[in-house]
N, C-alpha and C positions, 0 to 999 in steps of 0.2 A: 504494500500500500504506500503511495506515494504521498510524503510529508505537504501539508497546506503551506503555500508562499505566503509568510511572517507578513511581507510586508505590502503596505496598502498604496496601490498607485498614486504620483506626488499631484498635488492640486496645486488650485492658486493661494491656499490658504496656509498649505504646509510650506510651498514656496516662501511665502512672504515671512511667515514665523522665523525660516531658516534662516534668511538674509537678514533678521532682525538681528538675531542671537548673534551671528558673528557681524554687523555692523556696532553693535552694542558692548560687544566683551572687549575688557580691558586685560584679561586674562586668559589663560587654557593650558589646560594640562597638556602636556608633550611628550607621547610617546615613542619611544628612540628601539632600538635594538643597540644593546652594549659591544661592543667592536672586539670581533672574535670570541663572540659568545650567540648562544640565539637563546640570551635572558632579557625580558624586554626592560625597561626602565623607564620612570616616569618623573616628570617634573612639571614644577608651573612657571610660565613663564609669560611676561608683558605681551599684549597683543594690540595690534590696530589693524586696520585695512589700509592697503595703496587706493590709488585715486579710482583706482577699478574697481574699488572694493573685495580685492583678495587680501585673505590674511598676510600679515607680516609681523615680523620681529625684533627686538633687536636684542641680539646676546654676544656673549664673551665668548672670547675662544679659549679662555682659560675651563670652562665650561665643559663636564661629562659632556652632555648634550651636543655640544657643535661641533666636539670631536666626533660621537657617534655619526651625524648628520655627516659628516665630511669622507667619515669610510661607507657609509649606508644612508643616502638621503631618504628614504624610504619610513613616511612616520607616520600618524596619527596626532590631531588634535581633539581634544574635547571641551565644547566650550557650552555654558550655561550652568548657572549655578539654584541649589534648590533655594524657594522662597522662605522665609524668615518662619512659617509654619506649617502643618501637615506633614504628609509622606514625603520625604523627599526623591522617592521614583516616578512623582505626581509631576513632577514639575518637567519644562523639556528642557533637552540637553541636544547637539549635536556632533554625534561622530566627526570628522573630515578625515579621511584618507587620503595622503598628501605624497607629494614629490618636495624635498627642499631644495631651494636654491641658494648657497650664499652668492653674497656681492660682495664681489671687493670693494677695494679703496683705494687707490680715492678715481672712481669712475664716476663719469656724469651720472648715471641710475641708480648709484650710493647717492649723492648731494641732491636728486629729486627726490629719493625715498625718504632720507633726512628731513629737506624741509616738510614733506608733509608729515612724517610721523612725529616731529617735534610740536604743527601745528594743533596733533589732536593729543598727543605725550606730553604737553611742554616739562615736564619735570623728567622726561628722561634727558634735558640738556646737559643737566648736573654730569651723566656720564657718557654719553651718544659721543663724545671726541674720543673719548679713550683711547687707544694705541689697539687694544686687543678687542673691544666691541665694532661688531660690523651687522649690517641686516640680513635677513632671512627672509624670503617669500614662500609659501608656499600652495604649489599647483595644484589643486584640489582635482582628487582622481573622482572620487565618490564622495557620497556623505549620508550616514544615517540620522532620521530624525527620530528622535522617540520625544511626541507629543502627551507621552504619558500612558498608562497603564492600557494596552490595546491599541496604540496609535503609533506604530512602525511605519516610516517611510522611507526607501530609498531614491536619492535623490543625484542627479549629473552635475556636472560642474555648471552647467547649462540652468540650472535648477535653478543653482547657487547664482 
């Protein structure tokens, strides 16, 4: 007997929820694979959108994470946090299943990511020069939405 598909074709409603959740998060958890291991590892780390509205970042290279990202760009984010009450599986969250990209430095698409993620960051100015911090984009392959108890969607980048 063949297993029922989890998840519920995307609307204009799960659409738009999605594009909230990561226009909105200032955060997300970052899933990596540890570098010559296949143990995953998780971290949180600052988030905004580029002018297209894809995720981005900006982290240290001193950083587990940007080393894994650098041998394995290959991650996940999750972003949406539960609300102040009830269930917190109640609340939505969403997957991204990602490609990362660093950018170097100092190239024109570092100093355009800069100005804008300072414009919605302004307090990551304090370390956005650093020597070792540089940004991260990441290309959203998939994305799951969990709207909450019953409410799976798989979603395209296209979605997004």
């Amino acid at each position: 007997m063949a297993k029922p598909d989890p998840f519920q074709p995307a609307d204009d409603a799960a659409r738009s929820l999605a594009r909230e959740l990561v226009r909105d998060a200032t955060h997300a958890a970052l899933a990596v694979l540890r570098p010559g291991t296949t143990l995953p590892s998780v971290t949180r780390i600052a988030l905004a959108t580029d002018a297209q509205g894809r995720p981005v970042s900006l982290i240290s290279d001193l950083a587990p994470h940007t080393q894994a990202l650098t041998t394995n760009p290959a991650c996940a984010l999750l972003i949406g946090e539960p609300g102040p009450k009830g269930d917190p599986l109640t609340h939505p969250r969403l997957t991204l299943h990602c490609t990362a990209r660093l950018i170097e430095r100092p190239t024109a698409e570092h100093l355009t990511l800069r100005d804008h993620y300072l414009s919605l960051r302004p307090k990551a100015k304090l370390y956005a020069d650093f020597a070792d911090f540089r940004f991260v984009t990441f290309m959203v392959i998939d994305g799951l939405l969990n709207g909450g108890f019953g409410k799976a969607l798989l979603l395209t980048p296209k979605d997004l």
